[in-house]
N, C-alpha and C positions, 0 to 999 in steps of 0.2 A: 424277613427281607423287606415285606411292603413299611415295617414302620422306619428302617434301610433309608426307602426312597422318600419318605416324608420328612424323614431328620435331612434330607438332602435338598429337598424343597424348599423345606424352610430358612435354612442357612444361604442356598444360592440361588432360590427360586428356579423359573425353568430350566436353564444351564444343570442347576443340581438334580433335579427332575430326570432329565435327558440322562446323566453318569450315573445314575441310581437305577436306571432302567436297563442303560449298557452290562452294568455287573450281574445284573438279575438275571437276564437273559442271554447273558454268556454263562451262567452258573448254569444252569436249565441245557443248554445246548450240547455242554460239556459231558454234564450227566446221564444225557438222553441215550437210552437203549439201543435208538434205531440207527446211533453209530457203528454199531457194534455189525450190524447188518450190511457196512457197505465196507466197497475195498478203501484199503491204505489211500488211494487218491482221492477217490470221492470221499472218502473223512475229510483228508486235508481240502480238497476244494469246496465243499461245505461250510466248515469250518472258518477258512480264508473270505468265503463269500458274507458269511454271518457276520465275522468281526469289522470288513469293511462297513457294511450296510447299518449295522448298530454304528459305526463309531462317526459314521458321515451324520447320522442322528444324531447322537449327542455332542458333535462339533456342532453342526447349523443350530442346534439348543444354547449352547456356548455364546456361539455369535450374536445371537439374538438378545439373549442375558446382558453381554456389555454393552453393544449398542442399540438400548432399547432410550426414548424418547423420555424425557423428564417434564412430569404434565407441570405449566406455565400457571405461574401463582394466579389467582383471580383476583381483577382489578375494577372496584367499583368503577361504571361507566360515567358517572355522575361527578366522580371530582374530577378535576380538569389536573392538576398535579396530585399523585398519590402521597407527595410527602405535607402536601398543608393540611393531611388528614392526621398528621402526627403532634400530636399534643407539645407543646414549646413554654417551658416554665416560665411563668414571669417575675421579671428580675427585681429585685426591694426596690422599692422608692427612695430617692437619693431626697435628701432635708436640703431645700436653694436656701442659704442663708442672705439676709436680706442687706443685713451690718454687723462690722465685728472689729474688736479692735484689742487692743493687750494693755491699755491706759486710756482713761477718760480722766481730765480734771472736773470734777463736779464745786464750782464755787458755791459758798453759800449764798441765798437769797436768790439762786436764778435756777429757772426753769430748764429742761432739757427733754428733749425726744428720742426714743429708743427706736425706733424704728429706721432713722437715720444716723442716729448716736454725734448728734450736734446740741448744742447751748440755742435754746430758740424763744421767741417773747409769744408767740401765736397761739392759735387754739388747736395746734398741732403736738401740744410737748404730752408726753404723757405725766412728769412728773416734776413737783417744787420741792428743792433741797432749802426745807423751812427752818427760820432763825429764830427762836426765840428770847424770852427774858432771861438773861443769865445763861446756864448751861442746856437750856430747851431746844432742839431740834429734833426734826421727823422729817421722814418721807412721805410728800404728801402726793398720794395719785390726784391725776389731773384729765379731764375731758373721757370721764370713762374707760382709763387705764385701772388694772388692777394687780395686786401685785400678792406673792407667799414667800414666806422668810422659812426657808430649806436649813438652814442652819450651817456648820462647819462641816461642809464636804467637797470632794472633788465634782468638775464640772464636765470633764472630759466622757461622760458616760450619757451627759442630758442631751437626750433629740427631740424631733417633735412630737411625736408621740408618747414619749413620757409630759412632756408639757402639758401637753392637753387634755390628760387623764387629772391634775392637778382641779382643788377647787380653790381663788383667787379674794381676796377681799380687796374693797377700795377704801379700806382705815386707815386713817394714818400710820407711820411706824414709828415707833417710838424710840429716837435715836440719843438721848439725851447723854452726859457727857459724867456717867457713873455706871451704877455696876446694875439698870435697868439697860443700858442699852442694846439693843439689837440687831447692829451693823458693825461691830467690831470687826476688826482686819479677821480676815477669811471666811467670811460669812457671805453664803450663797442664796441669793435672792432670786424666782421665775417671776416673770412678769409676763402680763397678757397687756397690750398695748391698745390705745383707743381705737386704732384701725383694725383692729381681731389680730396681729402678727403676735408669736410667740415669743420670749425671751428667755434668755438666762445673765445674773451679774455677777459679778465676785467684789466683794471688798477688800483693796490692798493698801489702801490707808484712811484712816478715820480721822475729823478734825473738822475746823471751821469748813475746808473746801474736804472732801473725799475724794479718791482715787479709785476709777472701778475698772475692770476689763467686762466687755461684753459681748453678747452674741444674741442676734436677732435672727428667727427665720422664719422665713414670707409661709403664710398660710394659704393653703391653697383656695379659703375663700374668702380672701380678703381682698 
């Protein structure tokens, strides 16, 4: 019977405590000899007295069980809002592109600047679309631009961070107008620009002047 009141404990706590005690002691009462010794009234008025006094017990155990108090989470006194103690993931870094365009005409013999993606004479351009004897032309980097010829691929994947994992040379390219060249339509060129910004070009037409699409994006220590 007592492991009775302890399976009752544990399931309802004191509420179940209190009706594990009511049965016990009404099982006991019931049993007891010294009924046997009083009249038919005094049984029943014994009896009737017992089961009130247990049951008024295990009700006020009842009552106390449901509305017993729910101890109040603890809140360090120290943070002034408890939610800025909650960790707040931070969000990717958005690439600010700095110039971008879907066609550049690159004439031969003139200089140009990726960073603005304009035809410029200054010691601003990064690069000379060079003319030489006959079929001779190259890309020549210009005031400390540097440039990597990526080959035939899609560009929609390059950010800045694949840029900058790249290593750059400032050699000429060798664009010449046979089967040495290097810029032929759809050839993907990264560039690192004289002011440190990143690039990427595409070749969409080869010739005296070239056609490029580009995208430049601002580095954050530039």
């Amino acid at each position: 019977m007592l492991e009775l009141i302890k399976d009752f404990g544990l399931i309802a706590g004191i509420g179940g405590i209190g009706i594990g005690v009511f049965l016990y002691l009404f099982k006991d009462i019931i049993s007891s000899k010294f009924l046997s010794r009083l009249s038919s009234k005094q049984s029943f008025l014994t009896i009737l007295f017992f089961m009130f006094f247990v049951w008024s017990i295990s009700a006020l155990a009842i009552y106390v069980y449901w509305n017993k108090e729910e101890t109040p989470p603890i809140i360090d006194p120290t943070i002034e809002n408890p939610e800025d103690s909650i960790p707040v993931p931070t969000p990717p870094a958005v690439d600010v592109v700095l110039s971008q365009g879907e066609q550049l005409t690159i004439k031969g013999t003139f200089q140009y600047d990726l960073d603005l993606g304009i035809q410029d004479a200054d010691n601003d351009v990064d690069f000379w679309w060079e003319q030489g004897d006959g079929n001779e032309r190259y890309l020549t980097p210009k005031f400390d631009a540097s440039f990597k010829v990526l080959g035939d691929r899609g560009v929609k994947d390059v950010n800045l961070k694949f840029l900058k994992l790249l290593s750059y040379s400032k050699n000429k390219i060798r664009a010449f107008d046979d089967n040495s060249n290097q810029l032929t339509p759809g050839t993907v060129v990264a560039y690192k620009t004289g002011k440190g910004n990143y690039g990427v070009l595409k070749i969409l037409s080869y010739g005296y002047n070239l056609k490029i699409k580009w995208k430049t994006f601002q580095s954050p220590t530039s």
